[in-house]
GUKOL-988406 format. One line per field, with one value per residue (C-alpha): residue number from 1; residue in one letter; x, y, z. Coordinates in steps of 0.5 Angstrom, whole numbers, plus 500, padded with zeros to 3 digits. Layout:
<rs>
titi c(NUM:...)
vexse c(A:...)
X c(X:...)
Y c(Y:...)
Z c(Z:...)
</rs>
This chain:
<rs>
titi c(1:2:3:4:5:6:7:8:9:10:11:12:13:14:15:16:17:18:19:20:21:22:23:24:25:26:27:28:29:30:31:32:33:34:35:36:37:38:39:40:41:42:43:44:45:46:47:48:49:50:51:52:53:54:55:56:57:58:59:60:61:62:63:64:65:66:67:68:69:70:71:72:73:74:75:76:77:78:79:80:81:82:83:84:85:86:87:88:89:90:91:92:93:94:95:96:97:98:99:100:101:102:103:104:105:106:107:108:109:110:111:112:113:114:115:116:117:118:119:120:121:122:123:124:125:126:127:128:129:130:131:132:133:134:135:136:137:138:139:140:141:142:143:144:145:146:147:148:149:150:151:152:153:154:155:156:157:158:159:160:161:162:163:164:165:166:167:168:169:170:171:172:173:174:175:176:177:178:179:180:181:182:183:184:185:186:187:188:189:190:191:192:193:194:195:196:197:198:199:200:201:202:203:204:205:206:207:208:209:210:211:212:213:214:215:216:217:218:219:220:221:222:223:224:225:226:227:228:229:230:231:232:233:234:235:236:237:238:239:240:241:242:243:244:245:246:247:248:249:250:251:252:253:254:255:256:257:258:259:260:261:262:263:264:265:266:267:268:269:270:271:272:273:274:275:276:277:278:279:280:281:282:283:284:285:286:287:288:289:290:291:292:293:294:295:296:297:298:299:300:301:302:303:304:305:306:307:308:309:310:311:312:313:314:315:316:317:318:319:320:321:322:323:324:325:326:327:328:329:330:331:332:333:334:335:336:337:338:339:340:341:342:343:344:345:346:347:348:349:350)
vexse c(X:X:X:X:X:X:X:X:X:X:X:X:X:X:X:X:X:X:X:X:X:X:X:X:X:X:X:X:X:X:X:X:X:X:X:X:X:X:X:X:X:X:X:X:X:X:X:X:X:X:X:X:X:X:X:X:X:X:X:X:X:X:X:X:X:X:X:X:X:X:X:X:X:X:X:X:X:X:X:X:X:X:X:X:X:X:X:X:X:X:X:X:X:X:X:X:X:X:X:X:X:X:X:X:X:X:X:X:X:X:X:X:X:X:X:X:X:X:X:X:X:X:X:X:X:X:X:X:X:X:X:X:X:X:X:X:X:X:X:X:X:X:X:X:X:X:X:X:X:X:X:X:X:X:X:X:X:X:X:X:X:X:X:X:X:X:X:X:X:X:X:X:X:X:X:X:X:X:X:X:X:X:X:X:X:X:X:X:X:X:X:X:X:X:X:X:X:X:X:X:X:X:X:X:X:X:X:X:X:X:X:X:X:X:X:X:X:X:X:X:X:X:X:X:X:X:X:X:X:X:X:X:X:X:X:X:X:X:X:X:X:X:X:X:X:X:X:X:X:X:X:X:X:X:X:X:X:X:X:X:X:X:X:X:X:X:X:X:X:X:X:X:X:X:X:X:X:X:X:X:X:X:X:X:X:X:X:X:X:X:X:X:X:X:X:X:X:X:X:X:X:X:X:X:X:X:X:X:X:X:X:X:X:X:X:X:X:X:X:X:X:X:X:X:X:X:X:X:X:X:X:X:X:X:X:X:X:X:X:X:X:X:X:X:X:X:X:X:X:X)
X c(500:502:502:498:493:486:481:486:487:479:478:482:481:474:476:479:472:475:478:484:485:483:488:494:491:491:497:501:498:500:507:507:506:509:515:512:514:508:505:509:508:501:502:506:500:496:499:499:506:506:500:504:510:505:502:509:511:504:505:514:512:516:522:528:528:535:536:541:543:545:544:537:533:535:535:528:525:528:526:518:518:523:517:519:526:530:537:542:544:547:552:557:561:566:568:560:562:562:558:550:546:539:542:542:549:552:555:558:554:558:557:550:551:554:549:543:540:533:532:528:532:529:533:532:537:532:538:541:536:536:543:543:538:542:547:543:541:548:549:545:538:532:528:522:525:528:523:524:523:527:522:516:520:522:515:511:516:514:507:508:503:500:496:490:484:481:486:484:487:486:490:492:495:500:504:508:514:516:522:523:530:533:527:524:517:517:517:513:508:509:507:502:499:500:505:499:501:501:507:512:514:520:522:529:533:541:544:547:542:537:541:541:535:534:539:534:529:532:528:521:517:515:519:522:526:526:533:529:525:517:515:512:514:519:527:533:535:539:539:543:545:545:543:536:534:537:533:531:533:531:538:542:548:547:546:551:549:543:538:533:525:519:511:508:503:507:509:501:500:505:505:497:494:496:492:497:502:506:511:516:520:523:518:517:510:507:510:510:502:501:504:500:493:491:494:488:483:482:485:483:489:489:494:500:504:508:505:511:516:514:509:504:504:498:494:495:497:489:486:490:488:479:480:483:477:473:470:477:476:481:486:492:497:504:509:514:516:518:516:517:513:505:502:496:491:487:482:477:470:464)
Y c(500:508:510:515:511:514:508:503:506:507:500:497:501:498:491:493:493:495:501:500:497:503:506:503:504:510:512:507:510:517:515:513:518:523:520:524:522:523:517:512:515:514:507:505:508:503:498:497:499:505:507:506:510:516:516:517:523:526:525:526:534:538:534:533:527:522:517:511:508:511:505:504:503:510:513:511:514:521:521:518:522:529:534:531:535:530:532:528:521:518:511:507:507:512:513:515:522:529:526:528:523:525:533:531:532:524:524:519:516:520:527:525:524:530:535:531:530:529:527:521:516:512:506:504:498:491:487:490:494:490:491:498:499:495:501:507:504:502:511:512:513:514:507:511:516:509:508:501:502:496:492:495:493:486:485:488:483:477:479:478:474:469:475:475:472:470:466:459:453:446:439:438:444:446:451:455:460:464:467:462:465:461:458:463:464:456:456:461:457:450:454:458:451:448:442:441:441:436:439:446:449:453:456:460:461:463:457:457:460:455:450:454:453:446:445:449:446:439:437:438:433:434:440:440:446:449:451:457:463:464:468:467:462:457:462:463:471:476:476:481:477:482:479:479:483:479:480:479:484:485:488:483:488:489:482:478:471:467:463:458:460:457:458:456:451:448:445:444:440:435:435:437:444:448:452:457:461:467:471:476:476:483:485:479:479:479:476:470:471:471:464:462:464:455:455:461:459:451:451:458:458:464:469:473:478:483:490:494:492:498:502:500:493:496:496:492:486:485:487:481:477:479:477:471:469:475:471:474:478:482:486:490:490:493:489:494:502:503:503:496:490:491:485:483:478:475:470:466:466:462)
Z c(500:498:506:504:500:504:502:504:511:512:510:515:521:520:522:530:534:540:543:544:537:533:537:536:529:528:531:528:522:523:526:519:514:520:523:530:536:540:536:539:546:545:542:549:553:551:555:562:564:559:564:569:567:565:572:574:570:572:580:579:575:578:581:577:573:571:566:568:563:556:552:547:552:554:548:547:554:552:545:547:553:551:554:560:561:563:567:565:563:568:566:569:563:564:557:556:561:558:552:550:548:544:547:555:558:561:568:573:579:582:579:580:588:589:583:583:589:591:583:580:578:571:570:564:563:561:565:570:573:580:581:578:584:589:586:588:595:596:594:599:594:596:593:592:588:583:578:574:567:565:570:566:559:561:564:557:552:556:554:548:542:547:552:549:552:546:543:543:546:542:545:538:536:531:532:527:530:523:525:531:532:539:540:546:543:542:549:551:547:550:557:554:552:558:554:550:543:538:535:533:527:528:521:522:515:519:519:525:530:527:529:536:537:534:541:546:545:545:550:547:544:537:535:527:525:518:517:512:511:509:503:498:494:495:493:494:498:499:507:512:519:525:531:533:526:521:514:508:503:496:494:494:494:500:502:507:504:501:505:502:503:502:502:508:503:501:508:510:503:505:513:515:518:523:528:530:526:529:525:526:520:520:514:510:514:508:503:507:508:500:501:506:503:502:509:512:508:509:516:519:525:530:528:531:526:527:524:525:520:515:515:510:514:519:514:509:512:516:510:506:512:512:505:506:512:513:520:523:528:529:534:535:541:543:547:548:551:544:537:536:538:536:534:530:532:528:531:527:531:527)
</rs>
């Protein structure tokens, strides 16, 4: 879709009932065309801990307010939260000192004892936040001016594709992990379900972190990984490796190496049908549900997709969808205190 294309737009935004979908919706949209912050800090706003982090700003106005950590996570809270004036970055990364980051100047804890003072402390790193608050305690901070945000950030992932109530359980699923990368989401679904699944697909086209995951997840029943790709017919692709957004590209200049793909249709003619499929293929989404269409048609599997990849995704990915089985109902949620993360469901509901 043209990202400015009206009718595309309106025609999806009627497919979300409910409130906080057509929210999403509308923000992600104009995120979109516009490229403002403030889309996503609505978007993050949605979810219970985004609510918590705007009742902290509400009820912390007029205190000074400090970042620790000067990493992505707290980039983000200062892009997404700017009117919030924050002070400072702090980091223990004495390199970082006397920098700026995002325009904020970066100090050292110490420099942050001695100036900064009766201050709110953000901390924003996702895995370190229980020794970074130990630190501060140990500094003499008051706990109740440390505010968690990478508590709230790993508590908002943990979330993701299996949280909403409408998302049925059957004993014999089948279950397909579109970009499984080591294996985590297929391990969320076996709690998700209880252990109750017939069996779990996992397509991961990096050769070596296919065979990561083949390895975590060893000790499951009925587990096949698929050392390739989905799209939208069975290729062979340009395909950048870098880490947690390894990508097909389109321009094989600027690809790394090739990786095989396949359509999911051609997997359910031999192997049977699914009733489940989840994809975060880093924007390959709708491609590989062009190459599933049999597969939604016959079988009609609940859906999780990731709609953040690019900016027409929003829209034209439900609308692939409603086509395809127009008893889906659909919803949209976010998973994380950025712009990555918002998920489609799709629910089929005769």
């Amino acid at each position: 879709m043209a990202i400015m294309d009206i009718r595309t737009i309106q025609a999806a935004s009627a497919l979300f009932t409910d409130e906080i979908s057509r929210r999403i919706f509308a923000d992600r949209t104009l995120y979109g065309i516009t490229g403002e912050d403030r889309y996503i800090r609505s978007v993050i706003a949605t979810t219970e801990e985004g609510m918590a982090l705007e009742k902290t700003f509400r009820e912390r106005t007029g205190q000074k307010k400090l970042i620790f950590g000067a990493g992505d996570y707290g980039k983000w809270l200062a892009t997404y939260y700017q009117d919030e004036r924050f002070a400072a970055f702090v980091d223990n990364n004495e390199k970082n000192a006397g920098k700026t980051v995002c325009g904020i100047p970066v100090i050292t804890a110490e420099e942050m004892t001695r100036d900064f003072r009766g201050s709110c402390v953000f901390v924003t790193p996702r895995y370190k936040y229980k020794e970074i608050r130990s630190q501060l305690l140990d500094m003499g901070w008051p706990g109740v001016d440390i505010v968690l945000v990478g508590e709230l950030a790993d508590s908002i992932a943990r979330k993701i594709y299996f949280d909403q109530p409408s998302l049925p359980r059957r004993d014999d699923e089948v279950f397909v992990d579109a970009g499984a990368f080591r294996g985590e989401t297929s391990r969320a679904f076996f709690e998700w379900c209880g252990g109750s699944y017939r069996s779990i697909w996992c397509f991961e086209p990096s050769p070596s972190t296919a065979s990561q995951c083949e390895k975590n997840l060893s000790g499951m029943p009925g587990v096949s990984v698929f050392p390739a790709g989905l799209y939208s017919e069975k290729a062979t692709l340009g395909f950048i490796e870098d880490k947690t957004e390894s990508r097909i590209v389109q321009d094989e200049t600027y690809s790394t190496q090739k990786i095989s793909v396949t359509d999911l249709d051609s997997i359910t003619d031999v192997r049977g049908g699914v009733t489940f499929i989840k994809m975060d293929i880093e924007g390959a989404e709708l491609e590989a549900l062009k190459g599933a269409e049999r597969t939604i048609r016959k079988f009609k599997p609940s859906l999780a997709i990731s709609v953040y990849h690019k900016p027409g995704d929003i829209a034209d990915i439900p609308a692939l969808l409603h086509g395809f089985n127009p008893d889906y109902r659909f919803m949209l949620r976010h998973y994380s205190l950025s712009w990555f993360d918002t998920v489609l469901y799709a629910v089929d509901m005769r």
